[in-house]
C-alpha positions in Angstrom: -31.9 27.4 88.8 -32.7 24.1 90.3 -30.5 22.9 93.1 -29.6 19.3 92.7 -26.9 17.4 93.9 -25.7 14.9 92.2 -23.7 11.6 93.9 -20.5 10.8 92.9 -18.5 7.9 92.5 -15.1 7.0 91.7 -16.0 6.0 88.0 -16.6 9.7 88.0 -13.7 11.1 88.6 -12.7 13.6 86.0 -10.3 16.6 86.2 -12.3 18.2 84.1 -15.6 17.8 85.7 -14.4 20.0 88.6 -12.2 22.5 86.5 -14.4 25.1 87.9 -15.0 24.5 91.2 -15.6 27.5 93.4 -16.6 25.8 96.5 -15.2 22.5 98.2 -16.3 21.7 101.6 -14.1 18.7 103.4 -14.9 16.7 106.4 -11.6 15.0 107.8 -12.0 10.6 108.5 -12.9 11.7 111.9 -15.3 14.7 111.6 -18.4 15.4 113.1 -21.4 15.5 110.6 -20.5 13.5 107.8 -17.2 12.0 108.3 -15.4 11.9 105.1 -18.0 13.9 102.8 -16.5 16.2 100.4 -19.0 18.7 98.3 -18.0 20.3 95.9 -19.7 23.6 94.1 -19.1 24.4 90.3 -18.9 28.2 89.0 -22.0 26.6 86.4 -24.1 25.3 89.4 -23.2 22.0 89.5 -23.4 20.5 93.0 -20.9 16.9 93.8 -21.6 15.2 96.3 -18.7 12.3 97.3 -17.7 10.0 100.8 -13.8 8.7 100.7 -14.7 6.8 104.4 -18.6 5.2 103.4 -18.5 5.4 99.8 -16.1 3.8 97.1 -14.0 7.2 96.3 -10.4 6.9 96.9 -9.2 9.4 98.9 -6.3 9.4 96.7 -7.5 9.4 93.5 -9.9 12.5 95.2 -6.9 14.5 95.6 -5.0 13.8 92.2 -8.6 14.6 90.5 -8.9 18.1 92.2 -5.2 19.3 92.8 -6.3 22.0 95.1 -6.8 19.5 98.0 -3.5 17.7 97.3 -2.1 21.0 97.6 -3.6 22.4 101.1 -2.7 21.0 104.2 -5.9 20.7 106.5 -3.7 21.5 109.7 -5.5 21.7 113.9 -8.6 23.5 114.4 -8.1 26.2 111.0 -4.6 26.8 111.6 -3.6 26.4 108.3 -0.3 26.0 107.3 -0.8 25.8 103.2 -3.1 27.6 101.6 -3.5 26.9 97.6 -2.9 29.8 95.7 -5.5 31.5 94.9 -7.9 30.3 97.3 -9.4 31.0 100.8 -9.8 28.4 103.5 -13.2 28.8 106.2 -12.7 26.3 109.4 -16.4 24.5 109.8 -15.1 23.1 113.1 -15.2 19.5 114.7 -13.0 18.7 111.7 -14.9 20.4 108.5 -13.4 22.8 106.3 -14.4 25.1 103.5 -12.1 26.0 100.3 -13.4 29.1 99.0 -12.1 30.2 95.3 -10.7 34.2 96.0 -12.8 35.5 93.1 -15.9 34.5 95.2 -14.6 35.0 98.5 -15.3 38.8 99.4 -19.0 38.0 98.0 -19.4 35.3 100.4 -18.0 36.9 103.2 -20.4 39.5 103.0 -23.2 37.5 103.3 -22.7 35.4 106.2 -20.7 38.3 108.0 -17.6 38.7 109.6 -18.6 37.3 113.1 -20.1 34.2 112.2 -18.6 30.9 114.2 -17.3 27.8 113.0 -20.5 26.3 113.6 -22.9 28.9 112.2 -20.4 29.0 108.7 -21.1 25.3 108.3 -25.1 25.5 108.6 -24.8 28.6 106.4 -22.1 27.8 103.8 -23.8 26.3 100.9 -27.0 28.6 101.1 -24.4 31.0 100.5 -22.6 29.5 97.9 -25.5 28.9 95.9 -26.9 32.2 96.7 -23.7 33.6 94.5 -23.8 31.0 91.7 -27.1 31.6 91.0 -27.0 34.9 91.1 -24.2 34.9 88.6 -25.7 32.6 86.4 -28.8 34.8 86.5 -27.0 37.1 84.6 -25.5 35.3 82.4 -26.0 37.2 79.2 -24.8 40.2 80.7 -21.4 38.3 80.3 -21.4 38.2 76.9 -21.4 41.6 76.7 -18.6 41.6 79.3 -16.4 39.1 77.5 -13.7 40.0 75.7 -13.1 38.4 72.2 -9.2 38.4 71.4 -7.9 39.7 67.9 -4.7 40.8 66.7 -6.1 44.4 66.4 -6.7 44.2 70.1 -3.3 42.2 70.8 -0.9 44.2 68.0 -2.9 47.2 67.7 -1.7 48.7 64.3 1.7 47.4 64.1 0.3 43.6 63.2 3.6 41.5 63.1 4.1 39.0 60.2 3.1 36.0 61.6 3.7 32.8 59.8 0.3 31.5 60.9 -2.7 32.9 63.0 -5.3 31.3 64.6 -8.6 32.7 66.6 -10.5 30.8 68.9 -12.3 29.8 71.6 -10.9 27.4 74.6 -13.2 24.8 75.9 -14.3 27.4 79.3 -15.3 29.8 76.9 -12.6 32.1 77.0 -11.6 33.7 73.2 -7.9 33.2 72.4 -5.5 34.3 69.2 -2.4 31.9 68.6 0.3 33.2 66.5 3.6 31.2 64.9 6.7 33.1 64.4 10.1 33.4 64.2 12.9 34.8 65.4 16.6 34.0 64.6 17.2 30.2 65.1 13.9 29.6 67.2 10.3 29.2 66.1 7.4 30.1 68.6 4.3 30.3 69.2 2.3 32.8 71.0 -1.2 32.4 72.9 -3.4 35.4 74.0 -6.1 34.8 76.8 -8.3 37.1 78.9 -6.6 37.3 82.7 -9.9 37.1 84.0 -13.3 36.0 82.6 -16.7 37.1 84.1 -17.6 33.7 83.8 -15.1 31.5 84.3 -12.9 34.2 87.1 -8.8 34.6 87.0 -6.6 32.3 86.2 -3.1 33.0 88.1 -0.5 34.3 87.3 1.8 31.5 87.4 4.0 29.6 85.0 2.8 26.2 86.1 -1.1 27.3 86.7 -0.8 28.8 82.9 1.5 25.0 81.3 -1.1 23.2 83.0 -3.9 25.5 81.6 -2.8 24.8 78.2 -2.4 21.3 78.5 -6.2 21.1 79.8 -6.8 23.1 76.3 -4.8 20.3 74.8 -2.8 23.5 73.0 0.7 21.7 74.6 1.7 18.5 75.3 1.8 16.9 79.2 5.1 15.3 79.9 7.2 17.5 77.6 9.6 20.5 78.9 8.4 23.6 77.9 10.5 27.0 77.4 7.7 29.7 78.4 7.8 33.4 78.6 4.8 34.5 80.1 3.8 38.4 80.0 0.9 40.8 81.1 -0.7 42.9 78.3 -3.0 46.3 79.1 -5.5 46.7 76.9 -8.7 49.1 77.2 -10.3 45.9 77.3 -8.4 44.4 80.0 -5.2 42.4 80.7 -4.1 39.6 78.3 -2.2 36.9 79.2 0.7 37.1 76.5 1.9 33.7 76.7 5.2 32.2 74.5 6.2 28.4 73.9 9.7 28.0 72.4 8.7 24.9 70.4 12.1 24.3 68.0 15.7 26.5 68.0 18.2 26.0 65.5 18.2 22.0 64.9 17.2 21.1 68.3 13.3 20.3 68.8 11.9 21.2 72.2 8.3 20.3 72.1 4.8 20.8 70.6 2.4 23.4 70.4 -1.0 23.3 68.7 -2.0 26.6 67.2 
């Protein structure tokens, strides 16, 4: 793989540009370096390359595009005090810090070490990066044999329920899903079925919010609506499923939609 990094600009602002960012390094107003520069490392090997003080990014239209940094707060000389689930954070020093995805963070650890300071980790960080997205992407048809492909054999095993409708598919990361309509007394549902983690694409958390927002991304459900979600954890012998519910209508009263 080629490395390239490509410039950004606030035209180019996308959510889902940086969906699957694994590595985003940050350099406060007042850092040493590159004030302001913000890099950013995706799981396909995409490198972004952004300044919010010399260039025309927004800060905040930076943070509302990748939530993750609207969600950590950079604290005094890496003492964190928020850490976005389900990432790491590395201090750079002299005001530069590293967000580090947790599915990629033992790998990285272990190869710039565990005594490494501040100063070194920032000369080191993105050789490192790349050094695991590559290596990942090297293999990349070894995933396909890794991936699991969702059916209601796999889901239901035997017992298949009666669904009223049933859908199989694929979300836009790659990740197989099966969608199921039913009922039960006064309320209609629908069901969605999706790998916990991907060898591609990593984990998605286990959180209610991480998983509504996931399915709004897949445009499956609707952004601004309540939704009434049961979310479960199924074993298989081909992993864990995310057994996801939407509670889309009960009785007369119509809560929201849900595309199957």
């Amino acid at each position: 793989m080629e490395r390239i990094i490509s410039e950004i600009c606030n035209s180019d602002l996308k959510k889902e540009t940086f969906k699957d960012a694994q590595f985003i390094m940050f350099a406060e107003g007042g850092a040493m370096g590159e004030p302001g520069a913000v890099c950013i490392v995706t799981a396909g090997g995409n490198i972004f390359h952004c300044n919010y003080v010399y260039g025309d990014v927004k800060l905040s239209e930076l943070t509302d595009t990748i939530p993750v940094l609207k969600a950590w707060d950079a604290g005094m000389f890496g003492e964190y005090s928020s850490v976005p689930d389900g990432w790491h954070c590395e201090y750079l020093g002299a005001g530069n810090h590293l967000l580090i995805r947790n599915d990629v963070y033992n790998n990285f650890k272990s190869i710039i070490g565990e005594d490494k300071s501040p100063s070194d980790i920032y000369a080191m960080w993105l050789d490192a990066a790349w050094k695991i997205i590559e290596g990942r992407n090297a293999v990349n048809d070894s995933f396909e044999d890794k991936r699991v492909y969702i059916t209601s054999e796999l889901v239901h095993g035997d017992n298949i329920p009666d669904s009223l409708r049933v859908q199989e598919g694929f979300f836009s990361d790659g990740r197989s899903y099966l969608s199921e309509m039913w009922c039960y007394e006064q309320t209609t549902n629908v069901t969605y079925y999706f790998t916990v983690d991907d060898p591609l694409r990593g984990m998605l958390q286990n959180d209610d919010k991480t998983l509504e927002e996931y399915l709004i991304e897949q445009k499956k459900i609707n952004a601004g609506e309540e939704h009434h979600m049961g979310v479960q954890i199924l074993d298989t012998e081909e992993g864990k499923i995310y057994s996801v519910t939407v509670c889309v209508g009960c009785d007369d009263d119509f809560f929201c939609e849900a595309y199957m």
